[in-house]
VOMINU-273485 format. One record per residue (C-alpha): x negated, y, z negated; residue number from 1; residue in three letters. Coordinates in nm, 4 decimals, always signed. Each point is the difference from the previous one (the first is absolute). Example, Ala and Ser with C-alpha at 12.3 -4.5 7.8 and 13.67 -1.06 7.14 Angstrom:
NODE       c1       c2       c3 num residu
NODE  -1.2300  -0.4500  -0.7800   1    Ala
NODE  -0.1370  +0.3440  +0.0660   2    Ser
***
This chain:
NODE       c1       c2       c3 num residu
NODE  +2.9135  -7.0191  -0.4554   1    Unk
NODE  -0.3181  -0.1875  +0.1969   2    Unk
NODE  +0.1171  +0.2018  +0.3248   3    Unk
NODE  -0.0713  +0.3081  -0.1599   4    Unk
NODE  -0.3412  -0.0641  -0.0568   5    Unk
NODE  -0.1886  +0.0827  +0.3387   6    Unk
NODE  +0.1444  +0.3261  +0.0456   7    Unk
NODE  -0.0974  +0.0869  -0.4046   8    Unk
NODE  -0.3219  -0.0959  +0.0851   9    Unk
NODE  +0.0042  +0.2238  +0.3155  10    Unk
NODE  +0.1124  +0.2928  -0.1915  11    Unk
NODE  -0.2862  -0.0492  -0.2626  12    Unk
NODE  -0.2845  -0.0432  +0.3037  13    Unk
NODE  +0.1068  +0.3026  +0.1484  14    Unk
NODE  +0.0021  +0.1847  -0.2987  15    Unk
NODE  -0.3321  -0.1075  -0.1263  16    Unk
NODE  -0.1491  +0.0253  +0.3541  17    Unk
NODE  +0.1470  +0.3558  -0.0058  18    Unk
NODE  -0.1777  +0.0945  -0.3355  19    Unk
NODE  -0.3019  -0.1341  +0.1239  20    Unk
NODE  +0.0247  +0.1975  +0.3532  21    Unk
NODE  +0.0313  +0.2820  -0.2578  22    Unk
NODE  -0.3278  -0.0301  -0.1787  23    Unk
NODE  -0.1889  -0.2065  +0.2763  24    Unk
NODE  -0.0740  +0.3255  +0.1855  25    Unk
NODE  +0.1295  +0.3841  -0.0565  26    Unk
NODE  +0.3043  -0.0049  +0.1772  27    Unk
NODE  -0.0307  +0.4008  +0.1256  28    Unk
NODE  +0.2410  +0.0752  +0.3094  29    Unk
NODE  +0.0095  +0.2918  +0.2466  30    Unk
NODE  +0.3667  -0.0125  -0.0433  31    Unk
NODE  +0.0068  -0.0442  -0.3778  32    Unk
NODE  +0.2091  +0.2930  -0.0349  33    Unk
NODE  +0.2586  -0.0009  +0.2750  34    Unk
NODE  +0.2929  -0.1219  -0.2156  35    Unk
NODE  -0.0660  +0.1243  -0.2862  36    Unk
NODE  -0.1129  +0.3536  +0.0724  37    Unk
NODE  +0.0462  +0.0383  +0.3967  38    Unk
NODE  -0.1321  +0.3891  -0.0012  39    Unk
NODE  -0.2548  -0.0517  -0.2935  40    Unk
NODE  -0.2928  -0.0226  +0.2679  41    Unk
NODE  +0.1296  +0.3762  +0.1681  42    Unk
NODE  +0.0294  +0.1408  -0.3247  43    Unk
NODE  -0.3728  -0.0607  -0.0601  44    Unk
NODE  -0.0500  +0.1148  +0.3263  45    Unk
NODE  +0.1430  +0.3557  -0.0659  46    Unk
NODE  -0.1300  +0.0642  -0.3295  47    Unk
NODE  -0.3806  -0.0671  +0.1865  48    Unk
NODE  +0.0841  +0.1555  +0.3092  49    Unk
NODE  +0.0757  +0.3240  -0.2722  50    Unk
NODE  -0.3331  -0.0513  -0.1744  51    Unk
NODE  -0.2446  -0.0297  +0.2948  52    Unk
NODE  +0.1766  +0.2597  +0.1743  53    Unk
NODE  -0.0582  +0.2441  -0.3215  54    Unk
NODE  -0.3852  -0.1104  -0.0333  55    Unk
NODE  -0.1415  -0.2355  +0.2776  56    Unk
NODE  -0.2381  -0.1379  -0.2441  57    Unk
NODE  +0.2650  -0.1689  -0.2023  58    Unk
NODE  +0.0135  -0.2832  +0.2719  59    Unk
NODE  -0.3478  -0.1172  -0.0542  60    Unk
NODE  +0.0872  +0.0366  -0.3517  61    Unk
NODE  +0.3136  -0.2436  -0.0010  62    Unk
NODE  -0.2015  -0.2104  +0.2193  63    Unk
NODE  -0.3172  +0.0054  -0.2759  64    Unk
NODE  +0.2114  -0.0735  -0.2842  65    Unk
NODE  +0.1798  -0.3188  +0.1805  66    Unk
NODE  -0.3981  -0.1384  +0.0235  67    Unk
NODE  -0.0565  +0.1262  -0.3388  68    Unk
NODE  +0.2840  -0.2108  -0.2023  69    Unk
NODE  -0.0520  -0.3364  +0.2487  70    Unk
NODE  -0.3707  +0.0057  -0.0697  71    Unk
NODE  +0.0610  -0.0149  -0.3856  72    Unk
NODE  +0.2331  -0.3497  -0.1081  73    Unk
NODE  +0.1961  +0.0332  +0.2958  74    Unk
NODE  +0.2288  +0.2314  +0.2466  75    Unk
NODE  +0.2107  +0.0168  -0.3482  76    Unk
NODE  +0.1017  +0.3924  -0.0882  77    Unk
NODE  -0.2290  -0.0495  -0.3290  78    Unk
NODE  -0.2177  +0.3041  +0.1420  79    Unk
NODE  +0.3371  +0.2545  -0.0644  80    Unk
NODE  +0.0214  -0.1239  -0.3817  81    Unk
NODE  -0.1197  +0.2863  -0.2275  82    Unk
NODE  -0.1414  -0.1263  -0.3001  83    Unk
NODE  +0.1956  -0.1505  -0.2930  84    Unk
NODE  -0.0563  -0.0629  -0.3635  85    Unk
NODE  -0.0711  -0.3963  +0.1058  86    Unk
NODE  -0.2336  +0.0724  +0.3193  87    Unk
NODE  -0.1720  +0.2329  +0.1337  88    Unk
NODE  +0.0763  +0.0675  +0.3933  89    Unk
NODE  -0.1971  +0.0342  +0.3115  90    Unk
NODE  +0.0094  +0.3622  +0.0387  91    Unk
NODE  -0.2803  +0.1049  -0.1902  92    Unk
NODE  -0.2312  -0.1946  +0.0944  93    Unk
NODE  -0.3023  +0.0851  +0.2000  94    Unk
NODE  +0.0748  -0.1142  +0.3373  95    Unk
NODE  +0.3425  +0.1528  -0.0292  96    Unk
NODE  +0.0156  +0.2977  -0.2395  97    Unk
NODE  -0.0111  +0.3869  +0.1937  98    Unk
NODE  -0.0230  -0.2210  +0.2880  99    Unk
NODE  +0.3135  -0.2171  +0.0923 100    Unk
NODE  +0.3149  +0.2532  +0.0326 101    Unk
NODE  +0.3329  -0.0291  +0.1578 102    Unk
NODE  +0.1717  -0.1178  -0.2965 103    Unk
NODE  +0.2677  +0.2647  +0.0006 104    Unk
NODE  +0.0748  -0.1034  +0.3668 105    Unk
NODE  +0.0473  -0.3532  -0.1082 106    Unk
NODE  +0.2720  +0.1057  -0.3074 107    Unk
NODE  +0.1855  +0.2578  +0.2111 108    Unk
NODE  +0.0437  -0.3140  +0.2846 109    Unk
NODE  +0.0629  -0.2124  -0.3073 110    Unk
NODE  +0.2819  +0.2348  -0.0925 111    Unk
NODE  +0.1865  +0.0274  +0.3240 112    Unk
NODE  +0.0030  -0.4032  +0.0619 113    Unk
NODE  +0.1054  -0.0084  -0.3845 114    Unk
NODE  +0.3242  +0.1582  +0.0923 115    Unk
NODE  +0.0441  -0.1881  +0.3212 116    Unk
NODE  -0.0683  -0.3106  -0.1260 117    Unk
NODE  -0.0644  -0.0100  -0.3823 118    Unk
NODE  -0.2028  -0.2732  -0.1189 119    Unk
NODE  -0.0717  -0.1727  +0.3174 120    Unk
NODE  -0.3589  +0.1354  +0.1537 121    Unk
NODE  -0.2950  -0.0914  -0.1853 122    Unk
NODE  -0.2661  +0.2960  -0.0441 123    Unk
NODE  -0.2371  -0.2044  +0.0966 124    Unk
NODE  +0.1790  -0.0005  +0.3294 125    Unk
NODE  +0.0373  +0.3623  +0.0297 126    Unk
NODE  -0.3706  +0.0507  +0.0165 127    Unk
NODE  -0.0451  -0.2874  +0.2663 128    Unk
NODE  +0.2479  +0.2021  +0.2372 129    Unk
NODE  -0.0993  +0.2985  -0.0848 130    Unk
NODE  -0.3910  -0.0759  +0.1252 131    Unk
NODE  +0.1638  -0.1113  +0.3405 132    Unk
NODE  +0.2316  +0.3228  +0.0489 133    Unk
NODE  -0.3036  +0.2027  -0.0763 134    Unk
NODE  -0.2230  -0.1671  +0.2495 135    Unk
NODE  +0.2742  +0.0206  +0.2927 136    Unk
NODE  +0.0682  +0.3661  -0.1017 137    Unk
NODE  -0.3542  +0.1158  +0.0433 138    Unk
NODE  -0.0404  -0.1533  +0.3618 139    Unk
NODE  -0.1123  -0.3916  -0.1214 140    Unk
NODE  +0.1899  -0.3331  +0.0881 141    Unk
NODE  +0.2627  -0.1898  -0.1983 142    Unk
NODE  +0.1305  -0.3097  -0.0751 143    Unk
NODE  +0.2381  -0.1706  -0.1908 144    Unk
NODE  -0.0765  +0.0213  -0.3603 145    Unk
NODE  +0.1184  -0.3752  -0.2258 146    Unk
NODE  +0.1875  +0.1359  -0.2850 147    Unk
NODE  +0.1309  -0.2203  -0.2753 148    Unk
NODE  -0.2929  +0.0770  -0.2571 149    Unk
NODE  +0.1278  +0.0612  -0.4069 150    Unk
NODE  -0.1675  +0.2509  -0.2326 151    Unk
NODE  -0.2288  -0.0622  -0.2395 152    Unk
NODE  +0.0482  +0.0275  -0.3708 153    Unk
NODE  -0.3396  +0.1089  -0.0636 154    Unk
NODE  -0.3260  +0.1422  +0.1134 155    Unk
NODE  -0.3511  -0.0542  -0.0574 156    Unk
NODE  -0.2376  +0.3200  -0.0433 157    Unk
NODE  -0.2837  -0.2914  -0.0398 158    Unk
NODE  +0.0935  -0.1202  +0.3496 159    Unk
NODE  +0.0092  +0.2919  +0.1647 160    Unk
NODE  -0.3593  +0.1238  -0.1253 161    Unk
NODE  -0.1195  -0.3655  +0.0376 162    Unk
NODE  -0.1700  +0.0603  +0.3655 163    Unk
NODE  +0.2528  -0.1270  +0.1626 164    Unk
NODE  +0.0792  +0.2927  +0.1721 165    Unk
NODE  -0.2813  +0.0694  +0.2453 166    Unk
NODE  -0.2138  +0.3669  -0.1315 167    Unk
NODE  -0.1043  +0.2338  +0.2556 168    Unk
NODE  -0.3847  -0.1608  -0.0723 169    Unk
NODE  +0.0605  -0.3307  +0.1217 170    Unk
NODE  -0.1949  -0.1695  +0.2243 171    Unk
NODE  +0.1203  -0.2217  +0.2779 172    Unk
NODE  -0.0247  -0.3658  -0.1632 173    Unk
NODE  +0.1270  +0.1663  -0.2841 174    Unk
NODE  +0.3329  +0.1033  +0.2429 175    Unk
NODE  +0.0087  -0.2993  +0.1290 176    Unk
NODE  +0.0126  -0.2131  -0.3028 177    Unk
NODE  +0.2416  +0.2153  -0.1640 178    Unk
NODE  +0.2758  -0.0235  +0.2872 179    Unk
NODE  -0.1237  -0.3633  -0.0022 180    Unk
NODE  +0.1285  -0.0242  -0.3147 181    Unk
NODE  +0.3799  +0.1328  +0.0559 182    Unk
NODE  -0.0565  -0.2610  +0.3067 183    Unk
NODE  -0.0444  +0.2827  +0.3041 184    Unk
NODE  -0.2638  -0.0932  +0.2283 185    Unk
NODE  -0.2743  +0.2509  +0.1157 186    Unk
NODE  +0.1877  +0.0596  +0.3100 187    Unk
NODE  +0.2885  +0.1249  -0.2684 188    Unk
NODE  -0.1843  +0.2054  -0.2023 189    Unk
NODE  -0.2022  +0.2159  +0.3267 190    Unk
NODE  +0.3754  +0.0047  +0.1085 191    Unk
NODE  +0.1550  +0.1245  -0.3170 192    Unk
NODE  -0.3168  +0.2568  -0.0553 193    Unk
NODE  +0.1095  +0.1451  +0.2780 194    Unk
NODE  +0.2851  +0.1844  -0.2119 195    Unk
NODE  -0.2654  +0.2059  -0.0884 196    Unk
NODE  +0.1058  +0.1918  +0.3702 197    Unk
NODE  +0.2182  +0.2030  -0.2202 198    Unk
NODE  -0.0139  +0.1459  -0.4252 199    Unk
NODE  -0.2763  +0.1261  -0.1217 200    Unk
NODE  -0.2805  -0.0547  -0.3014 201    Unk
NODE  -0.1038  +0.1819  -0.2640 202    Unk
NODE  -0.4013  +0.1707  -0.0139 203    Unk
NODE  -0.0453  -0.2595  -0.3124 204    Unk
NODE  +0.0577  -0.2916  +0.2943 205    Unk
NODE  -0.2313  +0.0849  +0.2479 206    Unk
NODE  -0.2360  +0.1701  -0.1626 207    Unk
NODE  -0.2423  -0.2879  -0.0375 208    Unk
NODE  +0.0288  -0.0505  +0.3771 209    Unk
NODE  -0.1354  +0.3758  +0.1109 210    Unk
NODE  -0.2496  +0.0143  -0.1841 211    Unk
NODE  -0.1717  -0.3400  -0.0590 212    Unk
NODE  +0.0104  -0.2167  +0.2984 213    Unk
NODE  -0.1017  +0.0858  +0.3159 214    Unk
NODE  +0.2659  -0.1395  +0.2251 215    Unk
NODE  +0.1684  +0.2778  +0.0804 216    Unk
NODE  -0.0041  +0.3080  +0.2607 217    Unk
NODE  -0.2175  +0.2476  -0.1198 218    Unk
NODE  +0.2330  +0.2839  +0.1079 219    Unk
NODE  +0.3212  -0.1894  -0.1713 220    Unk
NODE  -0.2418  -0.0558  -0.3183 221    Unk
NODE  -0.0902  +0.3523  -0.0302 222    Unk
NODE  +0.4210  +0.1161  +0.0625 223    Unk
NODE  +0.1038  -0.2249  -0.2112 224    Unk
NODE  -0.2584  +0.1031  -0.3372 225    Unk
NODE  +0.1225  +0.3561  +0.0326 226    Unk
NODE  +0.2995  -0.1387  -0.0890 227    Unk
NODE  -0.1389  -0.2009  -0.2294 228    Unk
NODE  -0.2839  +0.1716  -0.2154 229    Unk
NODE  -0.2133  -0.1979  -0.2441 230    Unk
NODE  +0.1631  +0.0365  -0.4053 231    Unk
NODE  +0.4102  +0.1981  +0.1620 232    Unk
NODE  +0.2196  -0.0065  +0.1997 233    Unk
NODE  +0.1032  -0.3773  -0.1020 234    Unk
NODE  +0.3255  +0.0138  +0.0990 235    Unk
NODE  -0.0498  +0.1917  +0.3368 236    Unk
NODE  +0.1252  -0.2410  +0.2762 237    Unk
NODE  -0.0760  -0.0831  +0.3326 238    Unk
NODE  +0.1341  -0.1385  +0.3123 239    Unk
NODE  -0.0172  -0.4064  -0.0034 240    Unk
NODE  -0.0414  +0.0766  +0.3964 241    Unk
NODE  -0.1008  +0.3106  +0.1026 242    Unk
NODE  +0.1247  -0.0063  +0.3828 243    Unk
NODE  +0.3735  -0.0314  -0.1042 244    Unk
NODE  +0.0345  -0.0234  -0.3470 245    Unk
NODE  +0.4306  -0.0414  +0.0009 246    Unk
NODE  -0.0106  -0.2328  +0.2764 247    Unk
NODE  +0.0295  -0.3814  -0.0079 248    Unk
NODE  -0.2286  -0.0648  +0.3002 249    Unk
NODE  -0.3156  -0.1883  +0.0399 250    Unk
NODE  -0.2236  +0.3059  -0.0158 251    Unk
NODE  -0.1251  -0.1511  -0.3599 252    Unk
NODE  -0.2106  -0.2486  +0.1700 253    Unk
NODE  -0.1001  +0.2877  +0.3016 254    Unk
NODE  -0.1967  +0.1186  -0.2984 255    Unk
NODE  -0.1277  -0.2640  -0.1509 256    Unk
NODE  -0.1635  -0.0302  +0.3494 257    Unk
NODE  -0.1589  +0.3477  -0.0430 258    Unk
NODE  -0.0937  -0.0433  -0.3983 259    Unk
NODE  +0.2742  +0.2219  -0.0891 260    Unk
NODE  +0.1523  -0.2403  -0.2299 261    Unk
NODE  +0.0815  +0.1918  -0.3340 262    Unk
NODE  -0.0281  -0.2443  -0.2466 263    Unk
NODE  -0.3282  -0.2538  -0.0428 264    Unk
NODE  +0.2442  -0.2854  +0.0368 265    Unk
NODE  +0.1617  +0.1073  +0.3447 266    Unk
NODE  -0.3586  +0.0668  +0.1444 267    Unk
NODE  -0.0668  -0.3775  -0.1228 268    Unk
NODE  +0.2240  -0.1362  +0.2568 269    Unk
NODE  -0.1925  +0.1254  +0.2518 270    Unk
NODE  -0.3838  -0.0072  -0.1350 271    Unk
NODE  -0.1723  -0.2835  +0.1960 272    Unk
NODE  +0.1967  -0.2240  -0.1375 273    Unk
NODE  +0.2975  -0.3339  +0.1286 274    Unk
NODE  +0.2623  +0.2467  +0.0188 275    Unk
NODE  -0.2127  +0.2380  +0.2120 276    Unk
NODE  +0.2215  -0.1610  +0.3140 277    Unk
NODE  +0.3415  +0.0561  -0.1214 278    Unk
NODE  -0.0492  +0.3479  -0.0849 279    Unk
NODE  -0.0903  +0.0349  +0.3912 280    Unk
NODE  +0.3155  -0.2021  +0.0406 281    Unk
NODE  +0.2207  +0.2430  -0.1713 282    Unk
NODE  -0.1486  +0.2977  +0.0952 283    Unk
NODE  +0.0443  -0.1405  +0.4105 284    Unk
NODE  +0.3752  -0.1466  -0.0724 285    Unk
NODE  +0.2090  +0.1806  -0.1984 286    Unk
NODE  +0.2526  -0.2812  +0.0926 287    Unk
NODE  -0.2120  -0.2801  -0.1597 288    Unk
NODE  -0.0775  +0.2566  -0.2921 289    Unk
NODE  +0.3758  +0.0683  -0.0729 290    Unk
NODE  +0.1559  -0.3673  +0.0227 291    Unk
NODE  -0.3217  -0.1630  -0.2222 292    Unk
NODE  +0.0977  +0.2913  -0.1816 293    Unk
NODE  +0.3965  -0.1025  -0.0642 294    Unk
NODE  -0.1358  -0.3020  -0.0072 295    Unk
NODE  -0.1840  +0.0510  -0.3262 296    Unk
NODE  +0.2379  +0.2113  -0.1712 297    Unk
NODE  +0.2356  -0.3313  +0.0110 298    Unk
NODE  -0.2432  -0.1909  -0.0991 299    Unk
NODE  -0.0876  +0.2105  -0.3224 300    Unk
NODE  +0.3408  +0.0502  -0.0427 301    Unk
NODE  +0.0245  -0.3899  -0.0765 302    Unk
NODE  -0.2727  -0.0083  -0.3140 303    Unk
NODE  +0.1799  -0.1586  -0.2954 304    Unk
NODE  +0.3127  +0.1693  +0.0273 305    Unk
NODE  +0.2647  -0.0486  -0.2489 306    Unk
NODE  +0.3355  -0.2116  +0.1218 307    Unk
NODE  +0.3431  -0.1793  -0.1389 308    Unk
NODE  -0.0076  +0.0477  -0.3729 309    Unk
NODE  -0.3156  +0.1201  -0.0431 310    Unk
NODE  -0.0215  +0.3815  -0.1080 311    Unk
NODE  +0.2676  +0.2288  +0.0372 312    Unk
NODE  +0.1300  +0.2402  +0.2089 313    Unk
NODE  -0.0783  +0.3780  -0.1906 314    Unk
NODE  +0.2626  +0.2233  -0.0166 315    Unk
NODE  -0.2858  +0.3182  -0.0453 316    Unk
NODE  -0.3480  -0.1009  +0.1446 317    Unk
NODE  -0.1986  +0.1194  -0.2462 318    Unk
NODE  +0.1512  -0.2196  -0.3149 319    Unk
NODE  +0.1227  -0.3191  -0.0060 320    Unk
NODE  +0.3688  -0.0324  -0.0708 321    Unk
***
């Protein structure tokens, strides 16, 4: 019997060192999929490919609602969940309601991997490639998304209206303390802001911009508040960058340059303040722009993501199973 000991004891190690691997970090994969749904990735693919090519908005959508469910608890799905008798979701509230869309998109991709591969891709997952096929469809760079990440079971309305999700108002340390806070550096957040090259914002967003602070191009301000009148036209939007609106392209931070930005917190970036020099950056280098850029998106992809047991994998996004 004594000679069986070491390799028991081998088999246990490994198995607790393997549980501990587990949990030690989130174990997300570019690969995660390739045995277990080989085509799941090309089916998302084609379902965006479909959308964007329908309404080019609906990339910087997808790509929106990716930062959207990360920034609250976690790159986790829980911004799909409609509300329930025992919680109420993330969609109504006020960082997210009439604002975030693409939710359709994400069920009808849902669908099609559903009867590819039922019960294997997390939604959670779905919106993480998703916000990379949009960017590559409208002219931006990619990279290899880590997939692995479970759905939540729940969602947190309180969250979500918490501040944790940057307003159109904020001010640079206010920025920079936010993405602090998800652990993206400065240089991520100017890099990520610069999604704001494509989509496009509602009158309600930038209203306090045109007409309150005087940081902007006098001929933009007075364009953009015909748009924009004082008490209507709430929900009439406008071009996040006005040069080339469905583009992925560094023309965001060309207009920062010029006080063109649309919003008070993308003129921020560029307002006499530290990250005054990497908007010249980006605006010179489109190459440095794009792989900080990818760079990022990985990054945020990585904030508290489910893994192993934790969660579940949905079989409809917008209720747990």
């Amino acid at each position: 019997m004594a000679s069986h000991h070491p390799i028991w004891i081998t088999v246990v190690i490994v198995f607790v060192t393997a549980l501990g691997w587990g949990s030690a970090s989130a174990q997300l994969s570019t690969n995660f999929y390739s045995k277990s749904c080989p085509n799941g990735l090309s089916t998302v693919k084609s379902v965006v490919q479909s959308a964007v090519s329908k309404e080019r908005r609906m990339g910087a959508s997808l790509l929106r609602l990716f930062f959207h469910d990360c920034f609250v608890n976690g790159c986790d799905g829980s911004i799909l969940l409609d509300d329930t008798s025992s919680f109420q979701g993330e969609k109504t509230a006020g960082p997210n309601s009439n604002s975030v869309r693409g939710y359709n998109v994400i069920d009808q991709i849902k669908s099609k991997v559903e009867s590819a591969c039922p019960g294997v891709i997390s939604c959670a997952d779905i919106v993480a490639i998703a916000a990379r096929d949009s960017v590559v469809l409208l002219g931006g760079p990619s990279w290899e998304v880590k997939l692995g990440r479970r759905d939540a079971r729940t969602a947190s309305f309180s969250l979500a209206n918490s501040g944790a999700l940057p307003p159109p108002t904020s001010t640079l340390s206010n920025l920079t303390s936010l993405f602090q806070a998800q652990g993206l550096s400065t240089r991520d957040m100017v890099a990520l802001s610069g999604s704001h090259t494509i989509g496009q914002a509602r009158c309600t967003s930038f209203r306090p911009h045109i007409y309150n602070d005087s940081n902007i191009d006098s001929a933009f301000r007075k364009t953009r508040q015909g748009q924009c009148p004082f008490g209507s036209g709430d929900n009439n939007p406008a071009p996040l960058d006005l040069r080339s609106p469905t583009a992925f392209d560094n023309a965001y931070f060309k207009n920062l340059l010029s006080n063109k930005g649309l919003l008070r917190s993308d003129q921020e970036l560029f307002n006499g303040g530290s990250t005054d020099s990497l908007v010249k950056t980006y605006s010179n280098n489109p190459k440095t722009f794009n792989s900080d850029f990818a760079s990022a998106m990985i990054k945020m992809g990585d904030i508290k993501p489910l893994t192993g047991s934790q969660g579940e994998i949905r079989k409809i996004c917008s209720k747990v199973n």
